[in-house]
ROKOLRO-486501 format. One line per field, with one value per residue (C-alpha): residue number from 1; x, y, z. Coordinates in steps of 0.05 Angstrom, whole numbers. Each point is the difference from the previous one (the first is absolute). Example, Ala and Ser with C-alpha at 12.3 -4.5 7.8 and 13.67 -1.06 7.14 Angstrom:
BEGIN
pos	1|2
c1	246|27
c2	-90|69
c3	156|-13
//
This chain:
BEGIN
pos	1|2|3|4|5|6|7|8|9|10|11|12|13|14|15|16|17|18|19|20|21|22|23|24|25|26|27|28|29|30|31|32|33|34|35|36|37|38|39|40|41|42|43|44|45|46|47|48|49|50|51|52|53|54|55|56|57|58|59|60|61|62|63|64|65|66|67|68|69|70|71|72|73|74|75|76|77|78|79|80|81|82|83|84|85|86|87|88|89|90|91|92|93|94|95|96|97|98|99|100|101|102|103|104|105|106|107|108|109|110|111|112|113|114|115|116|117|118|119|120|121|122|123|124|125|126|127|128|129|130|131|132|133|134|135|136|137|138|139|140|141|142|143|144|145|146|147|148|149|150|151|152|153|154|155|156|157|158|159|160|161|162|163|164|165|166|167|168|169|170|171|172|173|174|175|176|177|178|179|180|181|182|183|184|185|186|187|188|189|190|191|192|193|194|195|196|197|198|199|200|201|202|203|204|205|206|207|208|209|210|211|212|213|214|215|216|217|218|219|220|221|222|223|224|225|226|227|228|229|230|231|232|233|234|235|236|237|238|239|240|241|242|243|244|245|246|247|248|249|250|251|252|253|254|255|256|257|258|259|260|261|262|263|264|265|266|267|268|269|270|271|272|273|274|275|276|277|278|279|280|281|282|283|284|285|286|287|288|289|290|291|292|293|294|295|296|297|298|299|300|301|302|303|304|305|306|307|308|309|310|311|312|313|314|315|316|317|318|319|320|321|322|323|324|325|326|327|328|329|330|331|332|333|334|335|336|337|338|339|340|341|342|343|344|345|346|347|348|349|350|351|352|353|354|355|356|357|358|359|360|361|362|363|364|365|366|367|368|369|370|371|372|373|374|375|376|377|378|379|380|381|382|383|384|385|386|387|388|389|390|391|392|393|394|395|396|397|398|399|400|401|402|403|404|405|406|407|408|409|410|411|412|413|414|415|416|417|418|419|420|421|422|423|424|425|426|427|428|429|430|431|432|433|434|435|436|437|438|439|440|441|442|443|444|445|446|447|448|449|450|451|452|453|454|455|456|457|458|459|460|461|462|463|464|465|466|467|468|469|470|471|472|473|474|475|476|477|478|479|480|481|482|483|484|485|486|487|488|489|490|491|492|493|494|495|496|497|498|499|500|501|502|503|504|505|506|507|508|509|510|511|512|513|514|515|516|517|518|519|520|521|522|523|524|525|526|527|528|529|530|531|532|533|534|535|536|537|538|539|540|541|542|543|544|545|546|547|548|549|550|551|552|553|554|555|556|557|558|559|560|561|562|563|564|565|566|567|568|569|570|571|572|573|574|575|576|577|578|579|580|581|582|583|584|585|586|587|588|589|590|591|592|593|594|595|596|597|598|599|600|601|602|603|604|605|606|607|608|609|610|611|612|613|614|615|616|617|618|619|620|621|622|623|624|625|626|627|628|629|630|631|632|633|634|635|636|637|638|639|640|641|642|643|644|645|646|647|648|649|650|651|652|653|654|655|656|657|658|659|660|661|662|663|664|665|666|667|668|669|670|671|672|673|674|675|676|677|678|679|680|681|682|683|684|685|686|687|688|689|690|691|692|693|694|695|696|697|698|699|700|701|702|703|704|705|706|707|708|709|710|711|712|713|714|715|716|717|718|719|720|721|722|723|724|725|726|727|728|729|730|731|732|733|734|735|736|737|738|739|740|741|742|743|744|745|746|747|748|749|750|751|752|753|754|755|756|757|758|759|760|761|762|763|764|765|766|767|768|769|770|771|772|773|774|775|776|777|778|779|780|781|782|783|784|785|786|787|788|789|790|791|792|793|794|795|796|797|798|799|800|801|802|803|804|805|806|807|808|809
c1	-466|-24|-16|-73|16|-5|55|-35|75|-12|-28|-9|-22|-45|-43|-36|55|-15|-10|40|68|-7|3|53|51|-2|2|58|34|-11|22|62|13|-4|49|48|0|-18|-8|57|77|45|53|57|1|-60|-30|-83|-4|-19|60|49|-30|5|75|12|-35|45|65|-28|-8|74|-23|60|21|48|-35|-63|-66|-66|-64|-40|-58|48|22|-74|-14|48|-8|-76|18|48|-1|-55|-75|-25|-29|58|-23|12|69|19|-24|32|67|-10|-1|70|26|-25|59|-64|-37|65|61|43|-27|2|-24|31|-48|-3|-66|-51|2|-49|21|-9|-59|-43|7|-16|65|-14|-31|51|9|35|52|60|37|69|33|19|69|-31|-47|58|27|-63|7|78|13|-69|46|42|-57|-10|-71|-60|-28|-79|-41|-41|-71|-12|72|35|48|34|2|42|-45|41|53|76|-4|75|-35|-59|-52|-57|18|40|-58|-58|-66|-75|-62|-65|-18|-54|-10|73|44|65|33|80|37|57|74|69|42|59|-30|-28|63|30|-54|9|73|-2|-51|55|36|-43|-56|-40|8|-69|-44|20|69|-16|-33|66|15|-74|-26|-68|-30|27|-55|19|-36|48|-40|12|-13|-28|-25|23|69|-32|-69|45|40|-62|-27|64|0|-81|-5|-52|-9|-9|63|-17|20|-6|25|76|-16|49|-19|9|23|-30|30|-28|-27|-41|11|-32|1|28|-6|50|-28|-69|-10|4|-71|-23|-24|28|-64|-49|44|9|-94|2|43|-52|-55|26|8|-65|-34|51|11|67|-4|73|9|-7|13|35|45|18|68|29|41|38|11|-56|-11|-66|-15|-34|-18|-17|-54|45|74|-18|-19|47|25|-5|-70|-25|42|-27|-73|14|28|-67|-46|31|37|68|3|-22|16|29|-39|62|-29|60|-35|44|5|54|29|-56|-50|-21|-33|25|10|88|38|57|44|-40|-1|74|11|-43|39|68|-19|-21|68|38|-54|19|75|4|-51|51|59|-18|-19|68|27|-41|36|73|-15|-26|59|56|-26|4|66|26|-21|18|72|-2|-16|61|47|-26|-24|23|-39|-64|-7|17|-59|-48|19|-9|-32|-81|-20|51|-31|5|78|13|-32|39|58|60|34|55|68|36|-67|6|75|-21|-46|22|-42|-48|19|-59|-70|42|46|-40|-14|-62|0|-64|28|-43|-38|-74|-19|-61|16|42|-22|-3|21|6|76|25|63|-30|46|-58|-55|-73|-56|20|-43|5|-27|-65|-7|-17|59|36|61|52|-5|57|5|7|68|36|27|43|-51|-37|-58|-71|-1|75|-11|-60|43|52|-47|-30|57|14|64|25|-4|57|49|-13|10|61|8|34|-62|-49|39|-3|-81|1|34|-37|-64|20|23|-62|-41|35|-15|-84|14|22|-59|-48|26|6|-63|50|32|-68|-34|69|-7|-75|31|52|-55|-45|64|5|-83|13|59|-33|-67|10|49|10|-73|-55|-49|53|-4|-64|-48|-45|30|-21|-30|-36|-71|-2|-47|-32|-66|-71|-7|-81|-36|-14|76|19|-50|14|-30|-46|-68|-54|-76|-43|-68|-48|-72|-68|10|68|53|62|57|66|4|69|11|-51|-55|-58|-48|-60|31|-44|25|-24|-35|-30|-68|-54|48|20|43|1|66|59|43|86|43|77|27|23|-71|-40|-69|-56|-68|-60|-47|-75|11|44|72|53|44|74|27|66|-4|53|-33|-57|0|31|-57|4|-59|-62|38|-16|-55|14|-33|57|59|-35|-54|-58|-65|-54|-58|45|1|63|-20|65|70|57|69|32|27|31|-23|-69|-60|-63|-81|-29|-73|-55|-72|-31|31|59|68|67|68|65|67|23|62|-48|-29|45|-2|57|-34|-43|-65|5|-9|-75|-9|-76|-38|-63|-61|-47|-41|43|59|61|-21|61|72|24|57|-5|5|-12|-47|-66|-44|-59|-50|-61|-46|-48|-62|49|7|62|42|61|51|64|59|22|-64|27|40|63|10|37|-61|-70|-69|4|-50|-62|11|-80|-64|-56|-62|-1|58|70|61|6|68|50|52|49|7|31|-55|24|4|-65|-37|6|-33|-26|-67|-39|7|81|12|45|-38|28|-32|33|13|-48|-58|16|-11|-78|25|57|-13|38|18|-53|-63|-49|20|-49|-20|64|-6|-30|41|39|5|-56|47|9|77|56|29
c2	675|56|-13|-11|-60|-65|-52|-66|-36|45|-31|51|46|-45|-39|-30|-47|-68|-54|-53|51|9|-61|-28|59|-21|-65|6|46|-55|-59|37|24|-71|-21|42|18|-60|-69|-14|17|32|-40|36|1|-57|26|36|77|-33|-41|54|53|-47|-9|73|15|-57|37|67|-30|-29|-62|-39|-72|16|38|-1|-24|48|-14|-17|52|59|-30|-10|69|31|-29|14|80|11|-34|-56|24|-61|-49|-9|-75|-16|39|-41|-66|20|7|-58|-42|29|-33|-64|-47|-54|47|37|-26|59|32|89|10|-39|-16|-6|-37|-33|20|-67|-72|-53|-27|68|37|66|44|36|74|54|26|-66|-8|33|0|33|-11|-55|-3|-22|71|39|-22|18|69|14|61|36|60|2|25|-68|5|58|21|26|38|-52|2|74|31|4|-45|-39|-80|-37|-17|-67|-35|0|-79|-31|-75|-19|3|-11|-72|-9|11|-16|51|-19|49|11|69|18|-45|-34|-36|-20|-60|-8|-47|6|-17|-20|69|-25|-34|66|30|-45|4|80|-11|-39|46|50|-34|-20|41|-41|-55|-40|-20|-79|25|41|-72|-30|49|8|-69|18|33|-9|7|18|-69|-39|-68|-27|29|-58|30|-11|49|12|23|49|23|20|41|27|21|23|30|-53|-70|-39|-45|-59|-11|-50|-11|-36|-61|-62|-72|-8|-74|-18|-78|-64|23|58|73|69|55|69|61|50|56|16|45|80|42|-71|10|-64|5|1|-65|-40|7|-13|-70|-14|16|-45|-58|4|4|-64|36|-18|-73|-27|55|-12|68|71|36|64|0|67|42|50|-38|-35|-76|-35|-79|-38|-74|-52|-43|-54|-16|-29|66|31|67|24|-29|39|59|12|-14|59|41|-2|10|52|68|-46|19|66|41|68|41|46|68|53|62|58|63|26|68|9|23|-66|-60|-53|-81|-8|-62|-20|41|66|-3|-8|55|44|-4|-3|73|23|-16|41|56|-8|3|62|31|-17|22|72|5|-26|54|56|-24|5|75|18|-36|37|58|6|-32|49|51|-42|12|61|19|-46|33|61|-19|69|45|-36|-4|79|0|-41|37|77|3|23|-44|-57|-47|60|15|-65|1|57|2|-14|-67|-6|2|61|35|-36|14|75|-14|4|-35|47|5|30|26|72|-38|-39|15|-27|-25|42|70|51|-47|-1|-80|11|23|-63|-59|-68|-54|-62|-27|-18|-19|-51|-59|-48|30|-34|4|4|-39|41|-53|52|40|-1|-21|62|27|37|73|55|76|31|19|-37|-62|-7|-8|-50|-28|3|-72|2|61|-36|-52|33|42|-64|-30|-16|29|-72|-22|53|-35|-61|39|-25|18|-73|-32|55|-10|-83|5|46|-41|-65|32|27|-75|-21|52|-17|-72|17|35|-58|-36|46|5|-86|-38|-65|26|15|-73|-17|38|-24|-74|9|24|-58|-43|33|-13|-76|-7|39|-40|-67|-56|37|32|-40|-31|10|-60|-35|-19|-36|-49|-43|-59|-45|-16|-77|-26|-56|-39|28|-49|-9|17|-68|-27|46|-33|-51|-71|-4|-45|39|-11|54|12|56|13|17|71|-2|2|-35|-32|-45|-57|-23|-69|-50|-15|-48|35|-30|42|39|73|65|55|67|-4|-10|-23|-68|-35|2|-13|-42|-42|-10|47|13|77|7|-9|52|-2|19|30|-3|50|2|60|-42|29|-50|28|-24|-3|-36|-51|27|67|-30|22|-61|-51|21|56|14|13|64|17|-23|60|43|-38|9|49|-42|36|-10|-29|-50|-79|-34|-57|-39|-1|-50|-15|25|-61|33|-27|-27|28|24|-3|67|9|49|-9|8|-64|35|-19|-17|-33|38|-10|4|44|48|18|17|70|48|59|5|11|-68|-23|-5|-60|-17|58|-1|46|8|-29|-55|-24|-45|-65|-54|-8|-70|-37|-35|-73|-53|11|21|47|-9|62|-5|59|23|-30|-67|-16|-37|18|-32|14|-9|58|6|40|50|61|9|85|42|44|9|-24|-65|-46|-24|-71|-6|23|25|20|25|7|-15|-45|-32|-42|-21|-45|-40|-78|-50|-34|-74|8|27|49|-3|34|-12|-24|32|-57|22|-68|11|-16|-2|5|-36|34|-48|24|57|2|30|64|-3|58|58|66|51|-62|10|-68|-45|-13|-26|-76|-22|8|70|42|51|67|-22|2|-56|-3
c3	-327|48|73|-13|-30|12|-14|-16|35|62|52|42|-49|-30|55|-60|-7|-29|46|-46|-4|68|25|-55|18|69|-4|-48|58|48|-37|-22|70|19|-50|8|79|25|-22|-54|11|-28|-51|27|84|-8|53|11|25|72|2|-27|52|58|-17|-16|67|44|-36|32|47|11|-1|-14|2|41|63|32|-13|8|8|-58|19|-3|-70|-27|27|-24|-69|-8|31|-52|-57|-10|30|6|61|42|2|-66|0|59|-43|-57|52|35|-62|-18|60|0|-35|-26|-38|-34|-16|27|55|4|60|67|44|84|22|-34|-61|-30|-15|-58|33|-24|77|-8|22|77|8|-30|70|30|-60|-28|-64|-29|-72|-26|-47|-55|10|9|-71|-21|22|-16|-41|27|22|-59|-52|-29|-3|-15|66|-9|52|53|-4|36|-19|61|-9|-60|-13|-60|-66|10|33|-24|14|-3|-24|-43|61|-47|-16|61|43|-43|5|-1|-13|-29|-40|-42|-60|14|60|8|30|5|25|44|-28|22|8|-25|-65|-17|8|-38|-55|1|-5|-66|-26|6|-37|-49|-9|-56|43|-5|59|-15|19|59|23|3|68|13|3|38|66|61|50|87|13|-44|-34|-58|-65|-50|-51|-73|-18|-64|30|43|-59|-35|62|3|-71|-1|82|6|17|65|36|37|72|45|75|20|33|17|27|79|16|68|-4|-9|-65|43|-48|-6|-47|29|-31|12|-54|-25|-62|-3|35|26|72|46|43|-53|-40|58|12|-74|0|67|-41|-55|48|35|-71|-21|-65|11|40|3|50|71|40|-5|53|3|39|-25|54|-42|-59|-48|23|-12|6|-41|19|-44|15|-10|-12|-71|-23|-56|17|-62|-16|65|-11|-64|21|49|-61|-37|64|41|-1|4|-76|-23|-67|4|-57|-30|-25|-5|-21|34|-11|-47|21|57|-54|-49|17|-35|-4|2|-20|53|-53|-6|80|10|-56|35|59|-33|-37|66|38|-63|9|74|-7|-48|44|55|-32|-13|69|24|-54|32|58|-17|-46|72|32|-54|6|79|2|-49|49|63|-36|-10|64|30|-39|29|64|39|-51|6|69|-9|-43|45|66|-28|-58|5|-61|-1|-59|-44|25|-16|-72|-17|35|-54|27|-56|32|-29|34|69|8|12|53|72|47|46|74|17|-33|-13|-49|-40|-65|-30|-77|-5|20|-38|-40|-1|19|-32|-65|-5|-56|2|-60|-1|-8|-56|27|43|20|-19|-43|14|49|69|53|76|47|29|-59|-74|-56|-7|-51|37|-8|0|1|-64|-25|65|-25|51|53|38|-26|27|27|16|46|36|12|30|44|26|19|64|46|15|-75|-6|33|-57|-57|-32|-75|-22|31|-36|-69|11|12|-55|-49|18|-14|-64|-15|17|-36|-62|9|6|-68|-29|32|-21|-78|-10|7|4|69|18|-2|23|61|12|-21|65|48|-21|17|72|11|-27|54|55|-2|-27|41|67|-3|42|-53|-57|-29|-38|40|-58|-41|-60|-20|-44|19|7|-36|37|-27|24|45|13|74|5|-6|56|54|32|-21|63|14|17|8|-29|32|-13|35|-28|18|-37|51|-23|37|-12|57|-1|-26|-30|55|-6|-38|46|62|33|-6|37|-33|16|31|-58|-44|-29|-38|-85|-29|22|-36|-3|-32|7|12|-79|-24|-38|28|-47|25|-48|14|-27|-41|-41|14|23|67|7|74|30|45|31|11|44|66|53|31|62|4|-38|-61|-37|-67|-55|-34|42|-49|-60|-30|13|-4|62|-42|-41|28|7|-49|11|16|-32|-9|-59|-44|-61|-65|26|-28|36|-25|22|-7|20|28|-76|-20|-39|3|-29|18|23|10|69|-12|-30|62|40|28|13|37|56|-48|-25|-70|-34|-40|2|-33|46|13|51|9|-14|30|0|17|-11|-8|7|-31|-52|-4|-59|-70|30|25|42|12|48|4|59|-28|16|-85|-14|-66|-20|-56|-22|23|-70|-11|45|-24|36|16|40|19|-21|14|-28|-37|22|35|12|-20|54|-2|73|47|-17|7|69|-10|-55|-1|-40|-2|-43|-31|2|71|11|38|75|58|69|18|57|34|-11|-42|-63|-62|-71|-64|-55|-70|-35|56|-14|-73|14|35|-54|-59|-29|44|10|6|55|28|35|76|43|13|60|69|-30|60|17|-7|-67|17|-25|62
//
């Protein structure tokens, strides 16, 4: 392709790009960047790049658990200048949450100040706190200088930071993570250190071993808040065995005996990312709502433990009943959703089983231990091959200083001097610069060649602590000289070390490196002392950070969820006498106790009286609206008797324009005639209409013009219909469908107008109603007999003395 060109893949070549492959290639660059640098960790250290680099950047900073703390804006800083260039307030979050022990299980970072609480505080401004190490970090980072891990250049190449962490323990599950990337998220739970460890260690052992098995060490989470786990151990098997599922939790509580029968409930531990604050407003909320109305009052009494009180409203109340009310209502129980999709190697996304993430690790810590091992093998070639030259030069202490005091190019005198003893027994030691006689006496330096040794005492890479891995070198054709490295050695020496040099102490260190270089050669040729060697240092971790460790132990336990009956609202109130009264302009109130219903009662100016009959505080209260829908509300909700009340239309979704047509006791298995201003109507069960939302429940089919009309009990065999032009129909309530919902069937024929009141009656009895003059009269069945016919008649005029509004009062 010549220069002229264009490449249809080159951007900048080709401006003509297309707008779809330009947008998909970055978004793929972004959503992989996000994956991979930022919101899922890394299987083997479990940790995300901000969390690694704030670590790395506390060790560079000497940031030990044992000395002092710094503070935590020179840490952000100098994370976000060097390796992570991002807002120094999220790196300071992201640090902040490594410290706090309620949010993960074993704190990295040891915080001084306010570094945040359970109750959702946010931690104080960077500049007023300070942080060092924790242990648990440190074990993290052990090995860092020993080449256990690839190094890559930070984000503008000045300085280097580790692809990943050597880790000493499973940090992943120990630890837990939590992110959200680009088409996937992950969500880990913390562990118990030494159940992983223990898990690892039989995976060792048995490498086929099935996640069932690994269950038997690994029995669930173990969350920094504690709780109790209740969820099923075969639901948490199979999220073990998929990496996903969700894990019940619910709070630790115990029952506070306060004498003479007087108890409360205290809870000591709330579940894992539940905010204190916000649970103790939501148990409020619950009781001023009465969702929940066995319970009296909460307390938050925490100092630096967990301790909130719950009160009963009455010493009758079971525990367990109200505890479990609380369970189903409030953050008290949550579930933890399980998603352990890590990334294997640093490079692939993918969903692990608590096996593949312990294998991960496990082939990490042998990667890790070889990688380790050479390094500790560089050290002792580099070690042999100066102490064969620190002998040498003991042996022939007189010549080399000789060498060092009047030669012009010492390191080259050294090199080629001839040290073998038949040689040195010839020498005479210089007594001044006149008698010295220099190895290189008429030979040219520069026409001199370098090898490397063959003859080396250990051949390999050798590792000089400020330089790159070298091989010694030696001048060709002088076998008996010094080496390269052993000549720098010598040369940087200093005077006092020469008093030290003893030969029996330079052949012991010798010899015990050459023991132990022989035993990394066995190490590095058998995979079995290998995983025996990582099996030992998982040992050490498991010692080091279980018993004598704060937190070591499990914090969450287990337990079945007891499985109580759903005990209904109404059981939980109270049996209480109440009288119910309601206004024309629908304000609604509870007066305690049953009070003469004739009592003169106060009510906003312009307003009056409408409903107001006795109730008790378990009732369900139903509303019948003219738009045909049935509202349910608790007595027990109303507000107390001693104000206005509140509106009605506030508790339930009552439109403006609709009329409250009635309101009733609920009596379970009663039926209720509904009808509508056109005459239609049917029968309905009572349990039918009971709503269970706020929008109430439509049972009359109605539209406008018309309009719900009646709902009234029913009693006895009959019904009687009057219209407004005052005719009289009556029929027997067999001829009435009974429905859950719909319009209904016509009850009376009009010309013009409509229904103006139904009722039902038993017809032996008779028809009753008051007389203007407010006399009771009754109509007899066999009087009745002319105004008798079958359902949808158009009746005949009412008998004489029926009240003028047309109305059976």
């Amino acid at each position: 392709m010549s220069d002229d060109e264009l490449d249809p893949l080159d951007p900048i070549r080709n401006p003509a790009e297309p707008l779809r492959r330009a947008i998909g290639e970055r978004y793929l660059t972004y959503a992989l960047s996000t994956i991979m640098h930022r919101a899922l960790p890394d299987a083997r250290d479990g940790l995300k790049p901000v969390h690694r680099r704030i670590l790395y950047a506390m060790r560079r900073l000497r940031l030990s658990s044992t000395g002092g703390f710094l503070k935590s804006a020179k840490i952000s800083g100098d994370t976000m200048g060097d390796f992570h260039p991002h807002g120094d307030a999220a790196i300071y979050d992201a640090m902040a949450r490594l410290s706090q022990d309620f949010t993960i299980r074993y704190p990295l970072v040891d915080g001084q100040g306010n570094f945040g609480n359970i109750d959702g505080d946010n931690p104080a401004a960077s500049r007023y706190t300070e942080a060092r190490m924790t242990v648990m970090a440190e074990a993290l980072l052990n090995g860092l200088d020993e080449n256990a891990v690839d190094f890559r250049p930070n984000y503008d190449g000045r300085l280097e930071e580790p692809s990943v962490l050597p880790a000493s323990y499973p940090n992943l599950l120990a630890n837990g993570s939590s992110g959200i990337a680009v088409g996937m998220a992950t969500n880990i739970p913390p562990h118990n250190i030494g159940e992983l460890i223990n898990a690892c260690l039989h995976l060792i052992k048995s490498p086929n071993a099935v996640d069932d098995t690994l269950m038997q060490y690994v029995p669930g989470p173990d969350f920094p808040t504690g709780g109790v786990i209740v969820e099923p151990a075969e639901n948490i098997a199979n999220a073990y065995r998929t990496g996903r599922g969700s894990i019940r939790l619910r709070a630790r509580w115990h029952v506070e005996d306060l004498g003479r029968g007087q108890w409360q409930a205290i809870v000591t531990e709330i579940p894992y990312q539940v905010q204190k604050s916000k649970l103790v407003e939501r148990i409020a909320e619950v009781i001023q709502i009465k969702k929940v109305p066995i319970l009296a009052d909460v307390r938050d009494e925490s100092a630096e433990d967990v301790r909130m009180v719950l009160e009963p409203k009455s010493k009758n109340v079971d525990p367990d009943v109200l505890m479990n009310a609380l369970f189903r209502n409030t953050d008290l129980e949550t579930r933890f959703s399980l998603n352990m999709n890590v990334l294997i190697d640093g490079v692939t996304p993918r969903v692990c089983s608590l096996k593949e993430c312990l294998r991960a690790f496990l082939d990490f810590r042998r990667d890790v231990l070889i990688r380790r091992s050479k390094h500790r093998m560089a050290k002792i070639d580099n070690r042999l091959e100066v102490l064969e030259g620190l002998i040498i030069a003991f042996l022939n202490l007189d010549r080399v200083i000789d060498i060092i005091r009047y030669d012009d190019d010492p390191k080259a005198a050294l090199m080629y001097e001839d040290w073998s003893k038949p040689h040195q027994a010839t020498i005479v030691r210089a007594t001044d610069e006149s008698d010295y006689q220099s190895p290189l006496a008429g030979i040219d330096v520069k026409a001199l060649e370098l090898h490397d040794d063959p003859n080396a005492v250990a051949r390999g890479v050798l590792l000089d602590e400020d330089g790159p891995a070298t091989i010694p070198r030696r001048f060709s054709g002088r076998s008996e000289g010094l080496s390269d490295v052993q000549a720098e050695a010598i040369l940087n020496m200093r005077l006092r070390s020469l008093r030290r040099l003893e030969e029996l102490e330079l052949v012991n260190e010798r010899n015990a490196l050459m023991e132990e270089r022989a035993g990394l050669e066995d190490l590095m040729d058998s995979e079995d002392m290998q995983w025996g060697q990582v099996k030992d240092q998982l040992q050490e971790v498991k010692k080091q950070f279980t018993k004598d460790y704060d937190r070591g132990q499990r914090l969450t336990t287990f337990a079945e969820a007891t499985e109580t009956e759903d005990v209904p609202l109404e059981a939980m109130i109270e049996r209480e006498p109440v009288t119910v009264v309601c206004s024309q302009m629908g304000w609604i109130r509870a007066m305690t106790g049953h009070i003469d219903l004739n009592r003169e009662l106060k009510f906003k100016d312009g307003d009056g009286p409408r409903f107001i009959f006795h109730a008790e505080t378990t009732d369900k209260l139903l509303v019948f609206g003219s738009n045909g829908r049935f509202y349910t509300v608790m007595a027990a909700n109303l507000p107390g008797g001693r104000g206005m009340g509140e509106p009605l239309r506030l508790m339930v979704d009552l439109p403006n324009d609709v009329e409250i047509l009635d309101i009733m006791i609920h009596r379970p298995g009663q039926r209720l005639i509904v009808a509508s201003s056109a005459g239609d109507g049917f029968i309905v069960p009572e349990d039918d209409v009971v709503a269970q939302t706020r929008s109430g429940k439509q049972v009359l089919n109605v539209r406008t013009p018309t309009r719900a009309l009646v709902c009234k009990p029913v009693t006895g065999n009959a019904v009687a219909v009057v219209g407004e032009n005052r005719k009289l129909l009556v029929f027997m309530l067999d001829e009435l469908p009974e429905m859950g919902r719909g319009k209904g069937v016509r009850m009376q024929k009009y010309k013009d107008g409509g229904m103006s009141d139904a009722r039902t009656f038993t017809l032996e009895a008779g028809l009753s109603w008051q007389d203007p003059a407010g006399r009771t009269r009754t109509v007899t069945g066999e009087e009745l007999a002319e105004w008798t016919a079958k359902r949808a008649g158009a009746g005949r005029m009412a008998p004489r003395g029926f009240p003028r509004d047309n109305k059976f009062n």
